[in-house]
C-alpha positions, 0 to 999 in steps of 0.5 A: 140075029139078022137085021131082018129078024131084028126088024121083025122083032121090032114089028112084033113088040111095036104091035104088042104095045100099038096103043103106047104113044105118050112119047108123042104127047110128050114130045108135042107138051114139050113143043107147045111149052116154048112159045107160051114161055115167049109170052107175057106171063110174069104177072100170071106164073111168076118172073122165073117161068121163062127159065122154068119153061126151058127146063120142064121142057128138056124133061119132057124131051128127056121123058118122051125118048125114054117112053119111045125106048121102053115101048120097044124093050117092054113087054106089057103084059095087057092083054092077060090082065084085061081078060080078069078085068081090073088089076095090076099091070104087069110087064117083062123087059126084053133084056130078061127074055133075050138074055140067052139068045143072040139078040143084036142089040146095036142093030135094033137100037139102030133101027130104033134111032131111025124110026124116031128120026120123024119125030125129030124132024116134026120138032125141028120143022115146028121149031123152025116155023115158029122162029120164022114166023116170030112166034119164039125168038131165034136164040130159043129156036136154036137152043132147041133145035140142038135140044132136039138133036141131041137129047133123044141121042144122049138118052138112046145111048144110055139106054143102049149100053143099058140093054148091053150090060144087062144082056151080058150080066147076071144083075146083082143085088146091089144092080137091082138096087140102084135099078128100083131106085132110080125107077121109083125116082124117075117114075115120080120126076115124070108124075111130077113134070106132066102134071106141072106142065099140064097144070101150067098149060090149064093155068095159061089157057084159062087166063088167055080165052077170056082175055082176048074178049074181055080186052077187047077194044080196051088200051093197056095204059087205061087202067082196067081191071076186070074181076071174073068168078068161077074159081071152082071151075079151076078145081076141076079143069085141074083134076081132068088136066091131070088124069089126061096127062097121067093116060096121054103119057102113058104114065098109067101104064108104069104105075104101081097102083091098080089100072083101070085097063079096061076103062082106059079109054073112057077115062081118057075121054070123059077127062078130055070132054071134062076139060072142054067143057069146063073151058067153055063154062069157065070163058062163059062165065069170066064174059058174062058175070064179072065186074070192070073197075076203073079208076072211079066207075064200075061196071057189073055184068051179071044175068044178062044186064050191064050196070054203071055206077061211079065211086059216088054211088056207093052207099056202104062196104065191107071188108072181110076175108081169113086167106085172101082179101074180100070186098063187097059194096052195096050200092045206093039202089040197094045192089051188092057185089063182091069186087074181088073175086076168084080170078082177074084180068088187068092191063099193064097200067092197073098193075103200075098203079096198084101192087095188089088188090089191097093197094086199090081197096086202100085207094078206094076206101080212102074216096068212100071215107073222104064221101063220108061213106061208113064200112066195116070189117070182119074177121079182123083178127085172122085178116090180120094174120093173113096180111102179116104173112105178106110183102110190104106193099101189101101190108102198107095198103091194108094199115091204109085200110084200116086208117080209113075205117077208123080201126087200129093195126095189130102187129 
């Protein structure tokens, strides 16, 4: 086969499978992952994340050259399944079609490399800007820069000697074997790391929007909490994130599972709308409805007003919970509010001060017993069962608790 044929041949596969770009998407998650690990996230996902970053975003390297290669060595049998509506997609290896043709393998591999030398060159171009600008730090935009250049070229050698073989030998049992295994292996590391990476991406995303206008003019040494709702919200930013990475990635169209092939765009869209509007609804809510401790003040910020109390204006409280701590405090003018809440904005010195919320709810009950305040608690038992599971801080503060509404620790 000429290189003009095998260019032709290119062509002809590239226009069967136009509508496959999830190797773009890929490419562009893996980019975005390396200066959101260069920022300060340890409280948000964990001390590890910046490792963890770095690997997810290899994967996604890993996963974008392979999609580019199977959308010109796949034959997705589309449009046949589009005519009957709703059913399985189906689709055909080139190697099965051009076993028995002189099919220049080095040549359309060739032009394959080639063809992908832009996206490489994106890559390298965003990475070297972000360093420059020091947006990610030089040795992560080295590290990366070599990442770029040779993980697509690892990935298309073996897929080229892959083609090779196959092209060559009748594929045995035991071939086929291995083959589904991997496939099934590889489908399910791919599910895996566009989900988490998206998930990752939503969990950043919400925590950042609110907190640009929430810390706004506040100091990170003022010890500052702001506790926000809408943690339902999160729910259902979660099941769009990830019904958009399933579509943007292509991850649909390999799936052994009944696709939605004529409503695939809609879906896209409508989890795409779904995702923009849950972000604006949850930043709306985190500005508009939440309550900003101090150290002895509260401000409560809820259907259009703002109301200050300090400590002393307490009239009583209430400790509860079976999975998570729960605090709600009525308030002499007869006001209640439930402190802890779904998600929480702090300054670095709220998080020396206090470990967790029950560290601050032992600091606080402390004051209000000292004021001769009265509270109570429910669900002691499973409460109890709950915080034995926890680290030792924590434990500490909730026995401190319970000394200070005159109860006795069960352990």
């Amino acid at each position: 086969m000429d290189n003009k044929t095998t260019q032709y041949f290119r062509k002809m596969i590239g226009r069967e499978n136009h509508d496959l770009y999830g190797y773009v998407a890929c490419w562009c998650l893996a980019l975005l992952l390396i200066p959101i690990g260069e920022l300060n996230t340890e409280e948000l996902i964990g001390e590890d994340f910046g490792i963890f970053h770095i690997v997810m975003a290899v994967l996604l390297m890993v996963i974008a050259s392979n999609s580019y290669v199977s959308k010109y060595m796949n034959i997705y049998l589309g449009d046949e399944v589009e005519k009957k509506g709703i059913g399985l997609i189906g689709k055909e290896e080139l190697t099965a079609i051009l076993r028995y043709h002189g099919f220049d393998v080095t040549g359309y591999y060739k032009e394959l490399v080639m063809r992908f030398i832009p996206v490489q060159l994106f890559g390298m171009t965003a990475l070297t800007a972000g360093g420059c600008a020091g947006i990610i730090g030089k040795h992560v935009m080295v590290l990366f820069l070599a990442a770029v250049v040779i993980i697509p070229e690892i990935v298309f050698l073996i897929r080229y000697l892959k083609t090779a073989y196959e092209l060559q030998h009748e594929k045995a049992l035991y071939y086929n074997f291995i083959e589904g295994l991997w496939n099934g292996i590889y489908s399910l590391i791919r599910l895996f790391t566009v989900g988490i990476v998206m998930i990752m991406l939503d969990i950043v995303l919400m925590a950042l929007a609110p907190s640009n206008v929430l810390m706004k003019g506040i100091s990170d040494t003022e010890v500052v909490c702001f506790y926000i709702g809408g943690g339902w919200l999160i729910m259902v930013l979660i099941i769009s994130v990830l019904l958009m990475g399933v579509y943007l990635t292509d991850i649909d169209r390999d799936m052994m599972a009944f696709s939605f092939v004529k409503m695939r765009k809609l879906i896209l869209a409508g989890s795409i709308a779904v995702f923009i509007l849950t972000v604006a609804a949850y930043s709306f809510i985190s500005i508009n409805a939440n309550i900003c401790v101090r150290e002895n003040s509260f401000t409560i910020k809820e259907g259009g007003s703002i109301r200050e109390y300090a400590v002393e204006d307490i009239a009583a409280y209430r400790i509860y919970g079976k999975d998570v701590l729960k605090m709600e405090i009525t308030f002499k003018d007869g006001t209640k509010t439930q402190l802890f809440r779904d998600g929480a904005e702090s300054t670095t010195a709220w998080s020396d001060k206090y470990y967790s919320d029950f560290n601050y709810a032992a600091e606080l009950t402390g004051k209000l017993s000292a004021l001769g305040v009265q509270g109570s608690i429910d669900d002691k038992d499973k409460l109890q069962a709950y915080v034995n599971g926890l680290d030792q801080p924590c434990r500490d503060g909730y026995d401190q608790i319970l000394r200070n509404l005159g109860a006795a620790a069960d352990r």
